[in-house]
N, C-alpha and C positions, 0 to 999 in steps of 0.2 A: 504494500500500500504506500503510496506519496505520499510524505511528509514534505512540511518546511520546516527544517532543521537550522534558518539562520537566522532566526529572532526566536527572543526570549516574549513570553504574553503579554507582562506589562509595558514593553518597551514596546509593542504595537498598539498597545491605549496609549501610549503616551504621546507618541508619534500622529494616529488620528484625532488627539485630543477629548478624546469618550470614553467613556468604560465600553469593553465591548464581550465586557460579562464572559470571558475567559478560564477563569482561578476559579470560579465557583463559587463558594461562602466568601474569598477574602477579599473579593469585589465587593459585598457588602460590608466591610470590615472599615477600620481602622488604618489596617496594615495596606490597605490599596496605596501605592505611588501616587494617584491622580490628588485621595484624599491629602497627602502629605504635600508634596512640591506642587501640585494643580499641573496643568497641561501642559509643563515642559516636553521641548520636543530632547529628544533620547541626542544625547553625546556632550563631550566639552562644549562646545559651542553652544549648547541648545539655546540659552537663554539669549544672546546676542542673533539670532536669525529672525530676522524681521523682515525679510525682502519682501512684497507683495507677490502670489502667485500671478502666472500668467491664466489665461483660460483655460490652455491643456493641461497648466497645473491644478488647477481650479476640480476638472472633469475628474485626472488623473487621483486626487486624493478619495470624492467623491467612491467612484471605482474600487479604490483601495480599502475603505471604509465597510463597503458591503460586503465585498472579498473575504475579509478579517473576521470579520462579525461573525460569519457563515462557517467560515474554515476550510473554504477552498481553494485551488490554485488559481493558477491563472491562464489556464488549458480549457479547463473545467468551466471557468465564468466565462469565457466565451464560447463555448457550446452551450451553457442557458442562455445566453445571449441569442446566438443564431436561431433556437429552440423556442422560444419565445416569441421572434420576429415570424415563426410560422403558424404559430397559433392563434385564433380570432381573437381581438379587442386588444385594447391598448400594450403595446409590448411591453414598457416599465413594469404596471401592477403584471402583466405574465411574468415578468422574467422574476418578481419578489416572490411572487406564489411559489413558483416553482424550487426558489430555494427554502422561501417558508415551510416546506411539505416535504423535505428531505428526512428519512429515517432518523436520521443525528439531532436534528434541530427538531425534528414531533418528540423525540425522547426529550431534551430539554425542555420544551415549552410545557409541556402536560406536566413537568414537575418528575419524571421517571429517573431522572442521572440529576447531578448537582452543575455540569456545564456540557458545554457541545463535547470538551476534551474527555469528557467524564464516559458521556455518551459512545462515542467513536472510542472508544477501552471496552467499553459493554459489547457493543456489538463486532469488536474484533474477536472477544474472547467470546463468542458465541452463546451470550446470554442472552440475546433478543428474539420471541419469535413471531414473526407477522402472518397474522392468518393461521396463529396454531405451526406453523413452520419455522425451523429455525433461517434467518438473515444475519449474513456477516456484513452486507455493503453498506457503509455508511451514507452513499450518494443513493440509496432506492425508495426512485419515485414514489409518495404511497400516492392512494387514491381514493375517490368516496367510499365510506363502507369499511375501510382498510381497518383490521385492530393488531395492535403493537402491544406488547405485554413483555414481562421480563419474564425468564422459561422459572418455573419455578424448585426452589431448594434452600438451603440451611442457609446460601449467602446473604436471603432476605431479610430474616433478623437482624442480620448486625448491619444493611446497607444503611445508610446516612441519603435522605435524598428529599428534595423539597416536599414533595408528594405524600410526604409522612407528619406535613404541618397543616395542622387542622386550620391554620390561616390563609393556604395555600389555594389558589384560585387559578385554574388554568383556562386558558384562551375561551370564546364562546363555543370556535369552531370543530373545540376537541371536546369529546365525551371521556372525564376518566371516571376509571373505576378503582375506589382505592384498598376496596379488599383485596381487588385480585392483581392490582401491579398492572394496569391494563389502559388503554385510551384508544376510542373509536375516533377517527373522522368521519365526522356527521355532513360535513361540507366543505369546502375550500374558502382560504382567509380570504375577508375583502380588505381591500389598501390601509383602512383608516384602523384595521387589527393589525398591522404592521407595525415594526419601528417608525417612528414620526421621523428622527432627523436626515434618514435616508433622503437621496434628491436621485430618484431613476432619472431623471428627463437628461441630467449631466452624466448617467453613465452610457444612455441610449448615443449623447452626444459625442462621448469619447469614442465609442464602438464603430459609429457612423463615420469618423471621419475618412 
Protein backbone atom coordinates (compact mmCIF):
# COMPACT_ATOMS: atom_id res chain seq x y z
CA UNK A 1 0.00 0.00 0.00
CA UNK A 2 1.25 3.86 -0.75
CA UNK A 3 2.39 5.77 1.86
CA UNK A 4 3.62 9.29 2.26
CA UNK A 5 6.49 8.75 4.37
CA UNK A 6 7.89 12.42 4.14
CA UNK A 7 5.91 14.54 6.44
CA UNK A 8 5.34 14.19 9.91
CA UNK A 9 0.84 14.82 10.70
CA UNK A 10 1.30 17.89 12.51
CA UNK A 11 3.79 19.41 10.31
CA UNK A 12 0.99 19.16 7.51
CA UNK A 13 -1.76 21.00 10.00
CA UNK A 14 0.74 23.23 10.37
CA UNK A 15 1.64 23.93 6.89
CA UNK A 16 -2.35 24.11 5.80
CA UNK A 17 -3.00 26.13 8.62
CA UNK A 18 -6.08 23.69 10.12
CA UNK A 19 -6.35 21.00 12.07
CA UNK A 20 -6.89 18.23 9.63
CA UNK A 21 -7.81 15.94 12.44
CA UNK A 22 -4.80 13.59 11.96
CA UNK A 23 -3.58 12.37 15.65
CA UNK A 24 -6.99 11.55 16.77
CA UNK A 25 -7.63 12.56 20.56
CA UNK A 26 -4.53 14.83 20.48
CA UNK A 27 -6.03 17.07 18.00
CA UNK A 28 -8.56 17.61 20.42
CA UNK A 29 -5.88 18.20 23.14
CA UNK A 30 -3.72 20.52 24.46
CA UNK A 31 -0.64 18.89 23.07
CA UNK A 32 -1.94 19.89 19.34
CA UNK A 33 1.13 22.37 17.72
CA UNK A 34 -1.62 24.48 16.09
CA UNK A 35 -3.01 24.90 19.83
CA UNK A 36 0.42 25.88 21.18
CA UNK A 37 2.46 28.04 18.28
CA UNK A 38 -1.10 28.62 16.12
CA UNK A 39 -0.51 28.37 12.25
CA UNK A 40 3.00 28.49 11.92
CA UNK A 41 4.15 27.29 8.75
CA UNK A 42 6.74 24.06 9.50
CA UNK A 43 10.67 25.18 9.24
CA UNK A 44 13.28 27.85 10.53
CA UNK A 45 11.91 30.35 8.51
CA UNK A 46 8.28 29.70 9.03
CA UNK A 47 7.50 32.71 10.91
CA UNK A 48 9.32 35.32 8.41
CA UNK A 49 7.31 33.82 5.20
CA UNK A 50 4.98 36.32 4.30
CA UNK A 51 5.08 36.50 0.53
CA UNK A 52 1.57 36.73 -0.92
CA UNK A 53 0.59 33.52 -3.00
CA UNK A 54 0.10 33.68 -6.40
CA UNK A 55 -3.24 32.19 -7.90
CA UNK A 56 -1.75 28.65 -8.71
CA UNK A 57 -0.56 29.14 -5.34
CA UNK A 58 -3.71 30.06 -4.14
CA UNK A 59 -5.43 26.71 -6.12
CA UNK A 60 -2.38 24.63 -5.29
CA UNK A 61 -2.70 24.89 -1.40
CA UNK A 62 -6.54 24.70 -1.73
CA UNK A 63 -5.72 21.00 -3.51
CA UNK A 64 -3.32 20.24 -0.97
CA UNK A 65 -5.62 20.80 2.00
CA UNK A 66 -8.21 18.20 0.64
CA UNK A 67 -5.58 15.99 -0.31
CA UNK A 68 -4.23 15.97 3.47
CA UNK A 69 -7.55 15.82 5.04
CA UNK A 70 -8.53 12.71 3.16
CA UNK A 71 -5.05 10.82 3.04
CA UNK A 72 -4.50 10.43 -0.40
CA UNK A 73 -1.81 10.91 -2.87
CA UNK A 74 -1.60 12.64 -5.60
CA UNK A 75 -2.33 9.91 -8.25
CA UNK A 76 -5.31 9.06 -6.42
CA UNK A 77 -6.86 12.92 -6.24
CA UNK A 78 -6.66 13.05 -9.75
CA UNK A 79 -8.42 10.18 -10.62
CA UNK A 80 -11.46 11.50 -8.23
CA UNK A 81 -10.93 14.30 -10.03
CA UNK A 82 -11.32 12.81 -13.68
CA UNK A 83 -14.01 10.50 -11.98
CA UNK A 84 -16.07 13.13 -10.94
CA UNK A 85 -15.91 15.26 -14.14
CA UNK A 86 -17.80 12.07 -15.55
CA UNK A 87 -20.55 11.86 -13.21
CA UNK A 88 -23.96 14.06 -13.52
CA UNK A 89 -24.16 17.48 -11.46
CA UNK A 90 -21.69 19.71 -10.24
CA UNK A 91 -18.02 18.20 -10.31
CA UNK A 92 -16.63 19.95 -6.83
CA UNK A 93 -19.64 18.55 -4.54
CA UNK A 94 -18.94 14.84 -6.83
CA UNK A 95 -15.42 14.94 -6.45
CA UNK A 96 -16.03 15.67 -2.06
CA UNK A 97 -18.64 12.99 -2.18
CA UNK A 98 -16.76 10.61 -3.53
CA UNK A 99 -13.89 11.10 -1.02
CA UNK A 100 -16.60 11.64 1.61
CA UNK A 101 -17.75 7.88 1.02
CA UNK A 102 -14.21 6.23 1.16
CA UNK A 103 -14.07 3.13 3.57
CA UNK A 104 -11.35 5.06 5.67
CA UNK A 105 -13.16 8.34 6.18
CA UNK A 106 -17.04 6.34 6.73
CA UNK A 107 -14.93 4.58 9.46
CA UNK A 108 -13.95 7.81 10.99
CA UNK A 109 -16.96 9.99 10.53
CA UNK A 110 -19.45 7.34 12.02
CA UNK A 111 -17.05 7.48 15.17
CA UNK A 112 -15.68 3.40 14.29
CA UNK A 113 -11.51 4.32 14.53
CA UNK A 114 -10.22 7.46 16.43
CA UNK A 115 -8.75 9.00 12.87
CA UNK A 116 -8.60 8.33 9.18
CA UNK A 117 -4.76 6.95 10.31
CA UNK A 118 -6.49 4.88 12.90
CA UNK A 119 -8.85 3.74 10.33
CA UNK A 120 -6.51 2.67 7.21
CA UNK A 121 -4.50 0.34 10.44
CA UNK A 122 -8.08 -1.28 10.95
CA UNK A 123 -8.61 -2.14 7.67
CA UNK A 124 -5.07 -3.10 6.69
CA UNK A 125 -5.04 -5.49 9.52
CA UNK A 126 -8.31 -6.89 8.22
CA UNK A 127 -10.73 -5.81 10.93
CA UNK A 128 -13.30 -4.25 8.76
CA UNK A 129 -16.01 -6.10 7.12
CA UNK A 130 -18.54 -4.49 4.52
CA UNK A 131 -21.49 -6.34 3.79
CA UNK A 132 -20.60 -9.19 6.27
CA UNK A 133 -17.20 -9.54 4.10
CA UNK A 134 -14.03 -8.89 5.13
CA UNK A 135 -12.39 -5.28 3.18
CA UNK A 136 -8.68 -4.49 3.21
CA UNK A 137 -8.85 -1.35 0.60
CA UNK A 138 -8.85 1.60 2.25
CA UNK A 139 -9.94 3.69 -1.01
CA UNK A 140 -13.40 1.25 -1.57
CA UNK A 141 -16.14 3.12 -2.93
CA UNK A 142 -19.04 2.29 -0.47
CA UNK A 143 -22.60 2.82 -1.79
CA UNK A 144 -26.23 3.26 -0.63
CA UNK A 145 -27.29 0.48 1.48
CA UNK A 146 -23.58 -0.28 2.09
CA UNK A 147 -22.87 -1.47 6.03
CA UNK A 148 -19.37 -1.27 7.43
CA UNK A 149 -18.84 -2.99 10.89
CA UNK A 150 -15.80 -3.98 12.68
CA UNK A 151 -15.41 -8.02 12.36
CA UNK A 152 -16.09 -8.84 15.80
CA UNK A 153 -13.72 -10.22 18.96
CA UNK A 154 -11.91 -9.72 22.28
CA UNK A 155 -10.05 -6.54 20.53
CA UNK A 156 -13.54 -4.64 21.02
CA UNK A 157 -13.29 -4.37 24.70
CA UNK A 158 -10.36 -2.77 25.10
CA UNK A 159 -10.79 -0.40 21.58
CA UNK A 160 -10.79 3.23 22.40
CA UNK A 161 -12.97 4.89 19.66
CA UNK A 162 -15.36 7.85 19.52
CA UNK A 163 -18.37 5.69 18.85
CA UNK A 164 -18.10 4.46 22.42
CA UNK A 165 -19.01 8.28 23.63
CA UNK A 166 -22.42 8.45 24.40
CA UNK A 167 -21.84 12.28 23.35
CA UNK A 168 -20.87 11.11 20.17
CA UNK A 169 -23.17 12.11 17.03
CA UNK A 170 -22.36 10.90 13.64
CA UNK A 171 -23.11 12.54 10.22
CA UNK A 172 -27.08 12.50 9.39
CA UNK A 173 -26.18 10.51 6.27
CA UNK A 174 -24.78 7.53 8.22
CA UNK A 175 -26.92 5.14 10.21
CA UNK A 176 -24.63 3.79 13.34
CA UNK A 177 -25.37 1.11 15.34
CA UNK A 178 -23.52 1.12 18.52
CA UNK A 179 -24.14 -2.28 19.89
CA UNK A 180 -22.98 -3.85 17.00
CA UNK A 181 -19.76 -1.75 15.92
CA UNK A 182 -21.73 -1.01 12.65
CA UNK A 183 -22.91 2.01 10.29
CA UNK A 184 -25.30 1.84 7.32
CA UNK A 185 -25.34 4.45 4.44
CA UNK A 186 -28.72 5.44 4.28
CA UNK A 187 -27.61 8.19 1.44
CA UNK A 188 -24.96 10.06 0.01
CA UNK A 189 -23.50 13.54 1.84
CA UNK A 190 -24.85 16.72 0.43
CA UNK A 191 -22.15 19.62 0.25
CA UNK A 192 -23.35 21.63 3.38
CA UNK A 193 -22.50 17.94 5.52
CA UNK A 194 -19.09 18.42 4.26
CA UNK A 195 -16.11 20.21 5.79
CA UNK A 196 -17.16 24.03 5.29
CA UNK A 197 -13.44 25.42 4.61
CA UNK A 198 -12.87 23.31 1.78
CA UNK A 199 -13.04 25.65 -1.68
CA UNK A 200 -13.74 22.77 -4.65
CA UNK A 201 -14.22 25.43 -7.36
CA UNK A 202 -10.02 26.25 -6.67
CA UNK A 203 -9.31 22.75 -6.92
CA UNK A 204 -11.65 22.19 -10.06
CA UNK A 205 -9.49 25.28 -11.03
CA UNK A 206 -6.01 23.87 -10.40
CA UNK A 207 -7.14 20.58 -12.25
CA UNK A 208 -8.43 22.47 -15.32
CA UNK A 209 -5.69 24.24 -16.02
Amino acid sequence: MARDTLHTKCRLCRREGVKLFLKGSRCFSSKCPLEKKGAVIPGMHGLKRTSRLSAYGIQLRAKQKVKRFYGVLEKQMHNYYLKAKNMPGLVGNNLLSLLETRLDNVLYTSGLSLSRTHAKQLISHKKVLVNGSTNNINSYQLSLADVVSLKPGKHLKDLDIKANDKDFKSPSWLDLNRTKYSVKVIRLPQRDEIEKDFDENLIIEYYSR
